[in-house]
C-alpha positions, 0 to 999 in steps of 0.5 A: 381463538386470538391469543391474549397479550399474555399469551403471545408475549410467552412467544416472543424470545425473553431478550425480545420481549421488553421492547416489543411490548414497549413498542406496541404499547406506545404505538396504540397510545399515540395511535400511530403505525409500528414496525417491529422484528422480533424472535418468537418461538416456532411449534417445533422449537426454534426460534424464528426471526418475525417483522411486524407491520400493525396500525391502531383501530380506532372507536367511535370516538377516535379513540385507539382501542386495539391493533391490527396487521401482519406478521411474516417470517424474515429468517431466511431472508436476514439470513441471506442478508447476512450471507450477503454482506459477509461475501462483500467484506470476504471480497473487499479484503481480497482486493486489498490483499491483491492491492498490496501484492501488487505495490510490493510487486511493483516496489521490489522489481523496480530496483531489481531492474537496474541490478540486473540490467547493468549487470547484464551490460558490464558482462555482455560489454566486457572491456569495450567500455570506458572506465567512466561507463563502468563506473557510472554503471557499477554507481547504479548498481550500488544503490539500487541494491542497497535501496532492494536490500533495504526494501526486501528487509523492510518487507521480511520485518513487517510479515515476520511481525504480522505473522507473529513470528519476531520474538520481543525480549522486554527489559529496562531501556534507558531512553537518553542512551539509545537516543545518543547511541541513535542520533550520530546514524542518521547525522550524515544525511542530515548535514547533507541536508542542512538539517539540524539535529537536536535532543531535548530533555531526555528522560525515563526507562522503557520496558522494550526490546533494545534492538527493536526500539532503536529501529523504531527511533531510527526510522522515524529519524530518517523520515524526520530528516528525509521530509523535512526542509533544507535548513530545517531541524529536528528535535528527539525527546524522553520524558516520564508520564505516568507509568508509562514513558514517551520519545518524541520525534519533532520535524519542521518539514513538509508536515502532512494534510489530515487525509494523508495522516489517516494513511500514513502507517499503511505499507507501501503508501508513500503519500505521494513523495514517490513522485517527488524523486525521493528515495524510501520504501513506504514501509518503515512507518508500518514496520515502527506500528507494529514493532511498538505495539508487538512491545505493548505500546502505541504510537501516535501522529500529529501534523500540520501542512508547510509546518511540520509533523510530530510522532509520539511512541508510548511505552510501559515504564521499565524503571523498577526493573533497572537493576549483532544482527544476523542478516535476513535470507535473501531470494531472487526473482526469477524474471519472466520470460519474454514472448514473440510479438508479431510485427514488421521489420520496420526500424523505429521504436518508442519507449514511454517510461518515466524512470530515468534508469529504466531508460537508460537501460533500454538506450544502451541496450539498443546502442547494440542494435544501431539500425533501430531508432529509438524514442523515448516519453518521460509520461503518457500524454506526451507518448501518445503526442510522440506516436501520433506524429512519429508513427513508431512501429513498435510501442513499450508502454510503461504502466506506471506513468505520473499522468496517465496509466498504460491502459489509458495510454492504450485506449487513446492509442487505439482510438486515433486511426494513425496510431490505432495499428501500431503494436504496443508491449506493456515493459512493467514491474507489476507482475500480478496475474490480474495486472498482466491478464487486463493489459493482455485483456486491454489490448496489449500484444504482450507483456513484459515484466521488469527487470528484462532479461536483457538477452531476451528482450534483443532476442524478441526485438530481433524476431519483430525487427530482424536480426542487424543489418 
C-alpha cells in the first residue's frame, strides 16, 4: 500500500523536510522535472542520504495531477566522495609543505656555499696567495654569512611564530618614539641609495610588544628602501583611528601588479626581485603578518606599478594603559657527500650556472688542476650552445638557471646525437629527496649538492679525469 504525503514526509529528516516538500510541490504545479537529495530514515534507525529523480503525471486535460520516479541511496556514494576530496586537499598541502622545504633548501645553501667554499680555499691555499685574493675572499665570505645569519634568524622567527612558540609582552607603545628610535637603522642604506627618508604626523600608543613591533617597522623600512628607486622617498606615519591606531609605511618604488600583491606575505616568494641581483630573503614580510597578528593586529598592502606601495600595520590602542636580544642557536648543514661518476680521462669541463660566486669557486678550485680546461654558462640556452660546439666531457648543470631549469637542459642535451653521451652532474642547492630522486630519475649521472665539499669535489674530478698529470 503507497504511503500519503504525510506519511513519507514523517521519513525525511526534520532539517530536510521544508524544502523537500517546497520542491515536489513547485515541481507538480509547473509540471517540470525535479531532482532532490534528502535524509530519511532507514527501518533500523539510521539516517541514509536519498537522490531523487520525479517527472508530473499529467490528466486528460494536460493537467499535473501526481509524481512519478525513482528513489536510490547515495550514502556510500557521497561518502566516497568526501573521501575523495579530503585526499586531494591532504595531497595538495603535502606539495606546498615539500614546495616550501625545498625553497628554504635552496635559500639556505646558496649562501652556505660561498662560506664554505672560500673558506676551504684560504685553508688549502695557506700563504700562497696575494693579500689582494685574500681579501677578496675574506669580503665573499662576510657577506654571504651575514646574508645565512640573517636568513636562518629569519627562518627560526617565522617557525617559532607558526608553531606558537614566541611569547608576546603587550603593553603601551608610543608610536613617535619607536619610529624615531627606527628610523636612524636603515639611514645608511638609504643615503646609499639616494633614497630620502621622512615621517609625517606621528600619533597614537599601540598596545604591543616593543621589540616585536620595531622588527615589523624595521622590515617593512628595509623593503621600502631596498625596492624603491634611486632618488626616491619614503614616508613613516602614526595616527589614531578609533580604538585602534595605524603606522604606515609609504614607498615611491617599483610598487607591485595585483597578482603579485595577492603573494606577497608568503615566505621565500621574492616576486621575481631574485632575479634582479638584489639581495634579501623572501621572508621579512611573512615574518611582519605573523608578528602583527600574533599582537592581535592585521596588516595590510596597497600598490600600484612604476608607482609605488603602501603597507598599513593596525594595532589596538594602548593609551589608556600609559601610566637585549639574545642571538638564536645556530646549525650546520652537514654537506652531501659526492659520489664517483663513471667516465673518461678527457681534460674538458663545462659549468653552467648563473651564480657568479658559485663560479668562481669552481674556477679557482680548478686553478689546482691546470690540466682540466674549463667552461663556464651563465643560463641553459647558451650551455647547451657551448656543449653542443665544444663537446666537453663532463657537464655540472645547475638546476636553478634564469631560462630553463636543469631537467630541460638534460633533455635537449640528450636528444642531440653529438652531446647525447656526454655525462652530466647536476651541482645544486636544492637537496630535497624528490629533487634529488627526479634529476637522478631524469638522467643525471649524479647529484651533487651545494655548498661542495671542495676536497671531495677534486677527489671525484680525479677518479672521472685522473689524478694531474
Amino acid at each position: 500500500q503507497a504511503l500519503g504525503v504525510d506519511e513519507r514526509m514523517a521519513l525525511v529528516h526534520p532539517d530536510d523536510r521544508e524544502f523537500t516538500l517546497r520542491e515536489l510541490t513547485q515541481a507538480t504545479s509547473e509540471g517540470r522535472p525535479s531532482y532532490l537529495e534528502f535524509r530519511v530514515r532507514w527501518p533500523d534507525g539510521q539516517w541514509r542520504l536519498i537522490a531523487s529523480r520525479s517527472t508530473a503525471v499529467r490528466d486528460e486535460q494536460g493537467q499535473p495531477t501526481r509524481r512519478i520516479g525513482i528513489n536510490w541511496d547515495i550514502t556510500d556514494t557521497r561518502a566516497a566522495q568526501h573521501a575523495r576530496e579530503e585526499k586531494l586537499l591532504a595531497q595538495r598541502e603535502s606539495r606546498a609543505k615539500s614546495e616550501f622545504l625545498s625553497r628554504m633548501s635552496h635559500e639556505l645553501r646558496t649562501p652556505l656555499n660561498a662560506v664554505l667554499g672560500f673558506a676551504q680555499l684560504m685553508l688549502g691555499d695557506g700563504e700562497k696567495v696575494s693579500p689582494e685574493t685574500r681579501r677578496r675572499r675574506l669580503e665573499q665570505i662576510h657577506v654571504a654569512g651575514q646574508h645565512l645569519l640573517s636568513l636562518i634568524n629569519d627562518v627560526l622567527d617565522l617557525s617559532s611564530l607558526e608553531g606558537g612558540e614566541v611569547r608576546v609582552r603587550l603593553q603601551p607603545v608610543p608610536l613617535p618614539a619607536l619610529v624615531a628610535e627606527t628610523l636612524p637603522l636603515v639611514a645608511r642604506p638609504a643615503r646609499q641609495r639616494k633614497v630620502k627618508l621622512r615621517s609625517a604626523a606621528l600619533a597614537g600608543v599601540a598596545l604591543a610588544d616593543a621589540t616585536r613591533l620595531r622588527q615589523v617597522l624595521l622590515n617593512l623600512l628595509t623593503n621600502a628602501v631596498k625596492y624603491n628607486r634611486e632618488g626616491g622617498q619614503v614616508l613613516v606615519e602614526a595616527e589614531q583611528d578609533g580604538d585602534s591606531v595605524l603606522l604606515r609605511v609609504s614607498d615611491s618604488g617599483r610598487g607591485m601588479s595585483e597578482a603579485q600583491l595577492q603573494h606577497a606575505f608568503e615566505p621565500f616568494n621574492r616576486l621575481g626581485a631574485e632575479n634582479e641581483g638584489i639581495e634579501g630573503t623572501g621572508i621579512g614580510l611573512a615574518i611582519v603578518k605573523a608578528l602583527v597578528e600574533r599582537m592581535g593586529g592585521t596588516v595590510q598592502a596597497r600598490s600600484t606599478p612604476e608607482q609605488g606601495s603602501v603597507f598599513e600595520v593596525r594595532l589596538p590602542d594602548g593609551a589608556a594603559l600609559l601610566d637585549g636580544t639574545a642571538a638564536p642557536p645556530t646549525h650546520a648543514a652537514t654537506p652531501l657527500p659526492l659520489t664517483d661518476s663513471a667516465g673518461g680521462r678527457s681534460a674538458r669541463l663545462l659549468y653552467i650556472e648563473d651564480n657568479p660566486v658559485n663560479l668562481l669557486i669552481v674556477q679557482e678550485v680548478l686553478a689546482q688542476r691546470p690540466d682540466l680546461q674549463l667552461d663556464t654558462a651563465v643560463d641553459g640556452l647558451s650551455g647547451v650552445r657551448l656543449a653542443q660546439s665544444a663537446r666537453p666531457d663532463l657537464i655540472l648543470v645547475d638546476m636553478q638557471l634564469p631560462d630553463i631549469d636543469g631537467l630541460e637542459v638534460l633533455r635537449r642535451l640528450r636528444a642531440d646525437a653529438g652531446t647525447a653521451h656526454i655525462p652530466c652532474v647536476s651541482v645544486s642547492a636544492n637537496a630535497m629527496p624528490d629533487d634529488i630522486q627526479r634529476a637522478l630519475q631524469a638522467g643525471f649521472a649524479d647529484y651533487w649538492t651545494k655548498p661542495l665539499d671542495l676536497q671531495r669535489f677534486l677527489s671525484s674530478l680525479e677518479t672521472i679525469f685522473g689524478a694531474p698529470g
